[in-house]
N, C-alpha and C positions, 0 to 999 in steps of 0.2 A: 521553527518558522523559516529559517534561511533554505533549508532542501524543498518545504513547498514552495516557496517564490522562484526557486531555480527550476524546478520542475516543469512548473506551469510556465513557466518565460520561457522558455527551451523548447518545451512542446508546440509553444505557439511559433515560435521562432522557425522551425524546421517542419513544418508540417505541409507546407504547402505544394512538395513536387517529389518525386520518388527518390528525383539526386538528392534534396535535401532528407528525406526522410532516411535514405539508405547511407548515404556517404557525408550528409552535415554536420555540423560544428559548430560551437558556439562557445565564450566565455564561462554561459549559466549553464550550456550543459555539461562542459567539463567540471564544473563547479556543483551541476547537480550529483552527479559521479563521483566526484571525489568525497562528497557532504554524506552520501549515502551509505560508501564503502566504509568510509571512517564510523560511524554511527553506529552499523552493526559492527562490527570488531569492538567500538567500546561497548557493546549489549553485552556480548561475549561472557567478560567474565562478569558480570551483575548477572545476566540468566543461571550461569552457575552457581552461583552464591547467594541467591536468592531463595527463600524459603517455596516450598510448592511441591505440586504433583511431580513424579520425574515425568509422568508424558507432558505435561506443561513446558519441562524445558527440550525433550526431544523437539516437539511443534516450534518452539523458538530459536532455537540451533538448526534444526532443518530449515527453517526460515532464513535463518540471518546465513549459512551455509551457504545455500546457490545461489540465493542474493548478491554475495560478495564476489562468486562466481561469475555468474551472469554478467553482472556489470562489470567486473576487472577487465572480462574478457572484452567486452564492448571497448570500456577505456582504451584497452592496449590494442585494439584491431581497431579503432577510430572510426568502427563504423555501426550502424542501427545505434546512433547516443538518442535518435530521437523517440525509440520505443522503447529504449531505457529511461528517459526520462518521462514520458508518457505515464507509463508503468507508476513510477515515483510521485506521480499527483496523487496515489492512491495512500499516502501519506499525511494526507490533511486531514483521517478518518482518526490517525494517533495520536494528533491535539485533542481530540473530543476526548479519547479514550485515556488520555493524560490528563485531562481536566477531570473526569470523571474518579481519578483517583484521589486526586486536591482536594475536589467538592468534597468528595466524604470523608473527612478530616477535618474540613475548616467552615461546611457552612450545614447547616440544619434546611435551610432555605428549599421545598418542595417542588416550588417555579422553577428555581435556578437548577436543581438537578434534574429535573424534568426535561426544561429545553435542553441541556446538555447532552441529555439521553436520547434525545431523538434526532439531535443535530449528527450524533453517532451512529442513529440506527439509519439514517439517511443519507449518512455522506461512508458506510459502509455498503450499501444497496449501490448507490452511484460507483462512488470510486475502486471497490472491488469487484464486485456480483456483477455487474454491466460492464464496466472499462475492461478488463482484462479480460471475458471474450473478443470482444471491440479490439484491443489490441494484436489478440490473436489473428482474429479475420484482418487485419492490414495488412501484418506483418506479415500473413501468407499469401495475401494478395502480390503486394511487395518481392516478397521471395520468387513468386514464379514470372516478374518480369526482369529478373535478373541473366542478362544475355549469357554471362559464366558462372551457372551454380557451383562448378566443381568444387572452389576455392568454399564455400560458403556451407555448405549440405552437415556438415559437425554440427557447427554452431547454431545453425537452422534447428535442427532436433534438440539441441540441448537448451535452446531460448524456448521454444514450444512444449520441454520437458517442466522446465519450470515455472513457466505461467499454470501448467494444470497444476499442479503439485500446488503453486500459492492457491489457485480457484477453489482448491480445495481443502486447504487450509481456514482461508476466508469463508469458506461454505460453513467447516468446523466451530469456527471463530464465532461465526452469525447466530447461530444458538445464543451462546452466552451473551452476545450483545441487544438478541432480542429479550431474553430473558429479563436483563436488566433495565431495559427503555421498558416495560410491561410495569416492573416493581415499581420503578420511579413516577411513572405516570398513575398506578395506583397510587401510590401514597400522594400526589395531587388530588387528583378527583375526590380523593380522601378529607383529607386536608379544606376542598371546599363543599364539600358534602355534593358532589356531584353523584356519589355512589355511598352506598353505605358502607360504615365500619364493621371490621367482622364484630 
């Protein structure tokens, strides 16, 4: 919960003009940066030791990877923290997808996993599939009114390296999360006989 409220505070915070979006600062967005860096390094070794596919954890090592990248580098150059943080709203889709591993554990309840399932399948369409082109198109808007690219032209390619690479991850991802807003929502309609039982 603490890296979405920094996120979303941060992005709102610096959004407003190209100095702030390029060169701003904030408490919550160092805060989002630091909450996020630390987070994947702890993923780190739980993805490895975690039971699963190995492309499962290649896809979350490649994730948690340039993630940590991305943003270090932002932190230590002190600069674009606001389309790192941007970026980072897209974090609020991992509560769902954290709930949705609790729910099927602790509750039988068809509603409750239902709306969870779709609060997932909708705030994965929002905060990935839509914001991180959105991001992209700013951040190269951004980029070309910058009067000295020279300084900037690396880390330009390698922030635009990584958004696709997440886009498409997230693209990856979106399968199985439709997959599972489908079951859950069957097993509702189910449940009220809106649809019949096999």
């Amino acid at each position: 919960f603490p890296l979405t409220y920094f996120s979303f505070v941060a992005a709102g915070q610096l959004k407003n003009s190209f100095e702030n979006r390029w060169y701003g600062k904030t408490w919550e967005s160092y805060m989002c940066l630091i909450v996020y860096i630390s987070g994947n390094f702890i993923h780190i070794p739980i993805t490895l030791l975690k039971e699963g596919k190995v492309s499962y954890r290649i896809q979350m090592l490649t994730h948690h990877g340039i993630s940590i990248y991305a943003y270090s580098f932002a932190l230590y150059n002190q600069e674009t923290l606001y389309y790192s943080c941007l970026s980072a709203c897209c974090e609020l889709s991992t509560i769902f997808l954290n709930q949705s591993f609790l729910l099927k554990e602790y509750t039988k309840s068809p509603l409750i996993l239902a709306i969870n399932g779709i609060l997932l399948w909708l705030s994965f369409i929002f905060l990935r599939l839509i914001l991180f082109p959105y991001v992209i198109y700013n951040y190269y808007n951004d980029y070309c009114n910058l009067l000295d690219k020279s300084n900037h032209v690396f880390i330009f390619y390698v922030n635009i390296i990584v958004m696709n690479i997440l886009i498409l991850l997230s693209l990856y991802w979106m399968k199985n999360v439709t997959r599972g807003m489908i079951k859950v929502t069957t097993i509702l309609l189910k449940e009220y006989k809106l649809i019949k039982k096999d």
